[in-house]
py3Dmol code that shows the C-alpha trace and the ligand (Angstrom):
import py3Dmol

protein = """\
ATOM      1  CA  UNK A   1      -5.856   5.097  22.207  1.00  0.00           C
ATOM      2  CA  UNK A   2      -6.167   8.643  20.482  1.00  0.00           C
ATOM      3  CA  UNK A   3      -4.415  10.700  18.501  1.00  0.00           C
ATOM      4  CA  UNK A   4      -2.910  13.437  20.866  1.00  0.00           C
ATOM      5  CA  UNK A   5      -1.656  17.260  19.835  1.00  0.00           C
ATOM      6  CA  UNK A   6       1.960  17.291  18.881  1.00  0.00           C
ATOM      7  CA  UNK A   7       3.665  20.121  20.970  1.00  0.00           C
ATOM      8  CA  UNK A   8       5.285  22.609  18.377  1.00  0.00           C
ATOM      9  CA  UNK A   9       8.353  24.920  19.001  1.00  0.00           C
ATOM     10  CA  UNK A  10       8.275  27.335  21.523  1.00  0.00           C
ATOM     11  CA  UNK A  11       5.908  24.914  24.129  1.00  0.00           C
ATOM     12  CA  UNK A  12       8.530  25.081  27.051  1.00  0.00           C
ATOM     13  CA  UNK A  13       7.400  21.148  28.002  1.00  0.00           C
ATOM     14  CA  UNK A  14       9.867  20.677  25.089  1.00  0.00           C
ATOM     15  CA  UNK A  15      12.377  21.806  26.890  1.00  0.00           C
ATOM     16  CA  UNK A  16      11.689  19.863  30.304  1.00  0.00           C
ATOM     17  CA  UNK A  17      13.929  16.837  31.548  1.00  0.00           C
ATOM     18  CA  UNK A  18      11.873  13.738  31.646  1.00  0.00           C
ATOM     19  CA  UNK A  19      11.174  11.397  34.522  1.00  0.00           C
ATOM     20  CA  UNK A  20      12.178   7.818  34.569  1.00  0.00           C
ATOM     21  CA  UNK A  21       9.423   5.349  34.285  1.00  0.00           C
ATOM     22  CA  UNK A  22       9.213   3.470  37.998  1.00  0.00           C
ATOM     23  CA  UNK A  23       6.805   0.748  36.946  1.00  0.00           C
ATOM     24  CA  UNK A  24       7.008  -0.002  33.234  1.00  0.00           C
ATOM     25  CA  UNK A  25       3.968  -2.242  33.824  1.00  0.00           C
ATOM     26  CA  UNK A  26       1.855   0.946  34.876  1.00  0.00           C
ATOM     27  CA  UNK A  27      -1.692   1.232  32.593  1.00  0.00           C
ATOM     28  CA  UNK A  28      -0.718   4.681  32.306  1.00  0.00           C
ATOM     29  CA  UNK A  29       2.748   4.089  30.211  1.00  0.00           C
ATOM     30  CA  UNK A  30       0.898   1.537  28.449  1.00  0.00           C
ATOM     31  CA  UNK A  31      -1.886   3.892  27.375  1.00  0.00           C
ATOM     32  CA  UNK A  32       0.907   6.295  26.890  1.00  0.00           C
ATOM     33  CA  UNK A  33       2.656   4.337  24.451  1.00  0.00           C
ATOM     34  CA  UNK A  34      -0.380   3.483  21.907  1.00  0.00           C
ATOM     35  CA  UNK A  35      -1.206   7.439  21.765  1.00  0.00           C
ATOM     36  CA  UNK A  36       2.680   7.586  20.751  1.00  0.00           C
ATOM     37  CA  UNK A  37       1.895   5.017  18.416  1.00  0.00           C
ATOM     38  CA  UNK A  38      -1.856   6.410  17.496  1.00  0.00           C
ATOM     39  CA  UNK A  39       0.048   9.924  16.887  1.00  0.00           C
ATOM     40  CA  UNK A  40       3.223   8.953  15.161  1.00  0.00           C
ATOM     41  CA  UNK A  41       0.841   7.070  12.375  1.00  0.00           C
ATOM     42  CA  UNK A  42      -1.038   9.794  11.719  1.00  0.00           C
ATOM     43  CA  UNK A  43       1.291  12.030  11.240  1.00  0.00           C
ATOM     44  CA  UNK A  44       3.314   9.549   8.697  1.00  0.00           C
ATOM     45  CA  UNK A  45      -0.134   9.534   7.145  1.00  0.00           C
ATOM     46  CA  UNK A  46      -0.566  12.649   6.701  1.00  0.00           C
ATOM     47  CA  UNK A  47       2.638  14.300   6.566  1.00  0.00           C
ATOM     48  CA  UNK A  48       5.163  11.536   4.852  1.00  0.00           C
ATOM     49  CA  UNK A  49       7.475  12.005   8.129  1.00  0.00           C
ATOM     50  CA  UNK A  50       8.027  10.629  11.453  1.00  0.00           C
ATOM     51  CA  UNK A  51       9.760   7.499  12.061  1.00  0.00           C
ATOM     52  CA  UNK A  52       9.747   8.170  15.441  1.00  0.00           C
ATOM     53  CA  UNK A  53       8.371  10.237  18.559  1.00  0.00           C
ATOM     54  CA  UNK A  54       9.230  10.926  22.527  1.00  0.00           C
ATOM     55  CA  UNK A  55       6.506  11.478  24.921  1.00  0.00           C
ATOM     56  CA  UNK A  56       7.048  15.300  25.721  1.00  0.00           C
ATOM     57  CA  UNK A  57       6.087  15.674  22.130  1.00  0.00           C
ATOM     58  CA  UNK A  58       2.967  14.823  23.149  1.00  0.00           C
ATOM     59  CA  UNK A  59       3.159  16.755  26.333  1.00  0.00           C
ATOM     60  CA  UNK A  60       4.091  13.584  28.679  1.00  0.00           C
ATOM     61  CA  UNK A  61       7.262  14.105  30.590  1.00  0.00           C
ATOM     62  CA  UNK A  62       8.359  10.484  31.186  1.00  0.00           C
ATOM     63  CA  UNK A  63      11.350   8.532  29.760  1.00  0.00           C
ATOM     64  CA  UNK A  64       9.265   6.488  26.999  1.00  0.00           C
ATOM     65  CA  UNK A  65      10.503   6.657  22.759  1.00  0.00           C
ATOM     66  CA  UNK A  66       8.523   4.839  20.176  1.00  0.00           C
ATOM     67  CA  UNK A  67       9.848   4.385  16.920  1.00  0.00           C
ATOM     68  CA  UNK A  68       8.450   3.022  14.085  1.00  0.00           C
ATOM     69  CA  UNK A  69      10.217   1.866  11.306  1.00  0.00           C
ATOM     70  CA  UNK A  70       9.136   0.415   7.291  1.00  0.00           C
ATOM     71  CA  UNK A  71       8.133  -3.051   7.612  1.00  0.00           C
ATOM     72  CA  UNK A  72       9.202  -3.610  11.397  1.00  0.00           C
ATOM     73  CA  UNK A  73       7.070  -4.318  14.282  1.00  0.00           C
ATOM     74  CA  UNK A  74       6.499  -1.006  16.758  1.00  0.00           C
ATOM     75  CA  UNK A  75       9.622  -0.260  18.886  1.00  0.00           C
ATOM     76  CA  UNK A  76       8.776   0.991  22.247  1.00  0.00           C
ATOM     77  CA  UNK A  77      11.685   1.677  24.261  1.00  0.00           C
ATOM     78  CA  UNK A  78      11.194   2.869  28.341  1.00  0.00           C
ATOM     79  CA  UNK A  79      14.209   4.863  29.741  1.00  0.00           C
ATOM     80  CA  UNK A  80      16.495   4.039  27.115  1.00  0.00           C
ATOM     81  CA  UNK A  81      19.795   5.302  27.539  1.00  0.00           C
ATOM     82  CA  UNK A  82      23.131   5.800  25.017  1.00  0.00           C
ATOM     83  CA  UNK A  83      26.103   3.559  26.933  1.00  0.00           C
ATOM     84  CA  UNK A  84      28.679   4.415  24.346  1.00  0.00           C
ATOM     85  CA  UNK A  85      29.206   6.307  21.783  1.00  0.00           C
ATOM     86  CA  UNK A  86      31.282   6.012  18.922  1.00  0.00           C
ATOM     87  CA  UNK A  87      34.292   8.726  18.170  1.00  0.00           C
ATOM     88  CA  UNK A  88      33.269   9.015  15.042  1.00  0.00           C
ATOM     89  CA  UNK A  89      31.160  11.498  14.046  1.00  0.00           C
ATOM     90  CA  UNK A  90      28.765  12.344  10.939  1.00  0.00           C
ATOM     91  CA  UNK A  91      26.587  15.188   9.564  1.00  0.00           C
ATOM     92  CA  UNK A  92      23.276  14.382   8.524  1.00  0.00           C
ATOM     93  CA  UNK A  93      19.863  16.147   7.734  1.00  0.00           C
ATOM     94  CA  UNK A  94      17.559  16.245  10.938  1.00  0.00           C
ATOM     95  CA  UNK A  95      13.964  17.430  11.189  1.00  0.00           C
ATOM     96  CA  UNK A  96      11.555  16.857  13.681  1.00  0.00           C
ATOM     97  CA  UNK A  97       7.282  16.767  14.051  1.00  0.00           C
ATOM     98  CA  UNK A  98       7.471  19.481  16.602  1.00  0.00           C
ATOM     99  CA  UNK A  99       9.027  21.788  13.665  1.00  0.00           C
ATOM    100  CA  UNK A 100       8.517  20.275  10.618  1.00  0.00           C
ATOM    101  CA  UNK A 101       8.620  23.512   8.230  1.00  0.00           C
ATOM    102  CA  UNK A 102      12.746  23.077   8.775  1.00  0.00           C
ATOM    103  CA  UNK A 103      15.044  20.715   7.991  1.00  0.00           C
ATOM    104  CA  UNK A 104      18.879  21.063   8.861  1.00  0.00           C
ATOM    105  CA  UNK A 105      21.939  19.649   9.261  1.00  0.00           C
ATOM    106  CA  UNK A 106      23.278  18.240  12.759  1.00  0.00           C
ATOM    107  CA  UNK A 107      26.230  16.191  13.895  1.00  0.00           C
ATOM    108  CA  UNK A 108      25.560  13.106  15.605  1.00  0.00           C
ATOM    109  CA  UNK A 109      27.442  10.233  16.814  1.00  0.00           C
ATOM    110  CA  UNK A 110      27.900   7.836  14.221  1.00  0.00           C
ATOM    111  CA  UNK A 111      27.182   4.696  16.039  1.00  0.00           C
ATOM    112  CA  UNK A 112      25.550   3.874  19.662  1.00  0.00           C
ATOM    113  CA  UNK A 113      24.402   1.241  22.018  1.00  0.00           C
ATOM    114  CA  UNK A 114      21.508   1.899  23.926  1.00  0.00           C
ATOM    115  CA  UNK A 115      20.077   0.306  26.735  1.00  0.00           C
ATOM    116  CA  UNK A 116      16.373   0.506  27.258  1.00  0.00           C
ATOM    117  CA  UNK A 117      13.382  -1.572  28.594  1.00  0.00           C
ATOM    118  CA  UNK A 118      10.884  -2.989  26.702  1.00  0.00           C
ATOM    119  CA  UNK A 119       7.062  -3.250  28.083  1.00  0.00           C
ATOM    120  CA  UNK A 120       7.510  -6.354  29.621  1.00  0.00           C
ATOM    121  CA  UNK A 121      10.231  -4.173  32.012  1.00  0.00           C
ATOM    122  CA  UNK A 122      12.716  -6.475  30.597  1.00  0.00           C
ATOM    123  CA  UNK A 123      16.355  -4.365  29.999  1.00  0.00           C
ATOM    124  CA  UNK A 124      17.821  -4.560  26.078  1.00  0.00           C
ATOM    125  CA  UNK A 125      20.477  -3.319  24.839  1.00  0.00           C
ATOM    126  CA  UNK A 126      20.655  -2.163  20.700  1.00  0.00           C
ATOM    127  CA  UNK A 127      23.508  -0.998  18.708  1.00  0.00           C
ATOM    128  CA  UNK A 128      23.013   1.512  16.222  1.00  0.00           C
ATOM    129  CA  UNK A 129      24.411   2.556  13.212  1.00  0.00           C
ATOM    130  CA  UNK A 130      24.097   3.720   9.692  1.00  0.00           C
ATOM    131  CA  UNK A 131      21.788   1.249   9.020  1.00  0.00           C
ATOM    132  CA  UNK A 132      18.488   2.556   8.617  1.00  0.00           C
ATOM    133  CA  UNK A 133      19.388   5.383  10.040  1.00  0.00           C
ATOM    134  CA  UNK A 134      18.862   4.280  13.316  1.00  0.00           C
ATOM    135  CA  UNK A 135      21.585   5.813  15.195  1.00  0.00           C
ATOM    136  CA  UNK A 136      20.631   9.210  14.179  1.00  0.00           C
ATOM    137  CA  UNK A 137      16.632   8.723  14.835  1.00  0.00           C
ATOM    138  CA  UNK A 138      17.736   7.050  18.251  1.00  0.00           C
ATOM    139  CA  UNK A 139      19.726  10.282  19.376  1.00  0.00           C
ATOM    140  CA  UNK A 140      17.204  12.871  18.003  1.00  0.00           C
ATOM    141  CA  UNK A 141      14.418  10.765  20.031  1.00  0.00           C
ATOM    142  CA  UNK A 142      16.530  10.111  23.526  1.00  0.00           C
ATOM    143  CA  UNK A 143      17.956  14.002  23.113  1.00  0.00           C
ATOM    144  CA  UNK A 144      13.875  14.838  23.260  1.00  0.00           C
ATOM    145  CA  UNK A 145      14.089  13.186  27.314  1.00  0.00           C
ATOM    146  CA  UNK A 146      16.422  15.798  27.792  1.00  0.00           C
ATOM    147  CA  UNK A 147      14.500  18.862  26.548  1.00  0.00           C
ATOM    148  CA  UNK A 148      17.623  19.077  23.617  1.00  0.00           C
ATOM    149  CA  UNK A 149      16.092  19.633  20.271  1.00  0.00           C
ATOM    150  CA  UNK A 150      17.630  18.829  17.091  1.00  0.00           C
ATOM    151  CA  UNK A 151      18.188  22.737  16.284  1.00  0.00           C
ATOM    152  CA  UNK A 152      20.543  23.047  19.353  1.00  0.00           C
ATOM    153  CA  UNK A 153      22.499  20.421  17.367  1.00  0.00           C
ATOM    154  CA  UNK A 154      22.967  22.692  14.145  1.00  0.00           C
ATOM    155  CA  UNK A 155      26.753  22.582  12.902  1.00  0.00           C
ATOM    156  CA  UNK A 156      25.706  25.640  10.696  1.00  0.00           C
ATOM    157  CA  UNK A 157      23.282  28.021  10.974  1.00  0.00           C
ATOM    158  CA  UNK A 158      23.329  28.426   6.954  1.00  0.00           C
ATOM    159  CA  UNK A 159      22.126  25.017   6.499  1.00  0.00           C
ATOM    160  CA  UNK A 160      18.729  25.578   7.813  1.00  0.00           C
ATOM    161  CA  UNK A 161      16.336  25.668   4.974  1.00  0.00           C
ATOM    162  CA  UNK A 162      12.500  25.591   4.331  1.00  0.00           C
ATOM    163  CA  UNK A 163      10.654  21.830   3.875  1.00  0.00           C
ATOM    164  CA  UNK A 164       9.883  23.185   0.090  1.00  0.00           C
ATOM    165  CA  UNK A 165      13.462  23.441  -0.479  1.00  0.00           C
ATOM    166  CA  UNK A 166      14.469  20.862   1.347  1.00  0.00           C
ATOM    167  CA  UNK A 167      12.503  18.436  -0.853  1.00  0.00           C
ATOM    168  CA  UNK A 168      13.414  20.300  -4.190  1.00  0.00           C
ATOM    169  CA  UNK A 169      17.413  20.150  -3.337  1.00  0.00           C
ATOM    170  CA  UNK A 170      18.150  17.354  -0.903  1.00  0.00           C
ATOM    171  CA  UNK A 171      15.089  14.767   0.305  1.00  0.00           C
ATOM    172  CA  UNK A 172      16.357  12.253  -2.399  1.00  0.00           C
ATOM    173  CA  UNK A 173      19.965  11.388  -0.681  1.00  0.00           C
ATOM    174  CA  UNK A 174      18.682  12.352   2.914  1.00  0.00           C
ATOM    175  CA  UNK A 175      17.552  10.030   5.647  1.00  0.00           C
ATOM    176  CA  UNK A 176      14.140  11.278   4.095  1.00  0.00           C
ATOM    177  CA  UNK A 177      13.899   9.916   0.785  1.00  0.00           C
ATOM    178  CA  UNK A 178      10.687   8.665  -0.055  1.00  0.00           C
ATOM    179  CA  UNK A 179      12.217   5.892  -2.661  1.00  0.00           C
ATOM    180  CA  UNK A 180      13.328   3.991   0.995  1.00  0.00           C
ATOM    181  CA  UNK A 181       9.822   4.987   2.600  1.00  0.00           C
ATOM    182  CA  UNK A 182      11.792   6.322   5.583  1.00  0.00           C
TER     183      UNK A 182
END
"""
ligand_1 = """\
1
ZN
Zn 11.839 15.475 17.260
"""
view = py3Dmol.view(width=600, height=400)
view.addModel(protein, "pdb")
view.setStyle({"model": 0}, {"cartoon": {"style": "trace"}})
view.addModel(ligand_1, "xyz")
view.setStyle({"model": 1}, {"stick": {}})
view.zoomTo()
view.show()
């Protein structure tokens, strides 16, 4: 277990595709997933963000998310994988760890079903919406397999703004707001 570096723009293993995970059962993804877990906690701590993390972030190029959200037990999820997508769409605020001095806004699917595996190699299947947030945490995180980065998602360039503004103007109806402890 150990708190591990958190690859920042510009590392190109953010920009890899990720493997699939063989054999979920492996030591290695196990070990993998508490440093996701060790990592994501400390940056909450310290930060106030971070509901959720992909392995490349911390330099791992396999198919494993963990998410961790207020009051719920630690989400792990091993190759998960969006089955459908809703037509609607929606335009939220998105930041991530590996840039957090900007926030913007991105389009996203406004509800999913995902299929993943949890550590047991057992296959699950969630469905997403507003609720929590989840859809749009679930698509930032999977889009991280792919080397896809929440800036690539931008629907305007002009909405990109600093964290210090971001906080002064918009945090408070925002996915972000600390009144939710998101
Ligand atoms: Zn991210």
């Amino acid at each position: 277990m150990a708190v591990r570096t958190v690859r920042q723009l510009g590392d190109p293993v953010l920009r890899e595709k990720c493997q699939e995970v063989l054999d979920v059962s492996a030591p290695e993804i196990r070990a993998l997933v508490e440093d996701l877990q060790d990592t994501l906690a400390y940056w909450r701590k310290t930060t106030g963000y971070g509901r959720g993390m992909a392995a490349p972030q911390i330099g791992v190029l396999q198919r494993v998310v963990f998410l961790s959200l207020p009051g719920e037990e630690p989400w792990p999820l091993v190759n998960p994988k969006i089955i459908d997508r809703s037509a609607e769409r929606m335009v939220v605020w998105d930041a991530c760890l590996s840039f957090l001095s900007i926030f913007m806004q991105v389009e996203r699917n406004r509800e999913i079903t995902v299929q993943y595996q949890d550590l047991q190699g057992k296959m699950q299947e969630a469905r997403a919406g507003e609720l929590r947030d989840l859809s749009e945490l679930l698509q930032h995180e999977i889009d991280h397999l792919d080397g896809i980065l929440c800036i690539d998602r931008i629907t305007d360039l002009k909405t990109i703004c600093s964290k210090e503004e971001f906080e002064k103007r918009y945090r408070a109806t925002s996915p972000y707001a600390t009144s939710a402890s998101r």
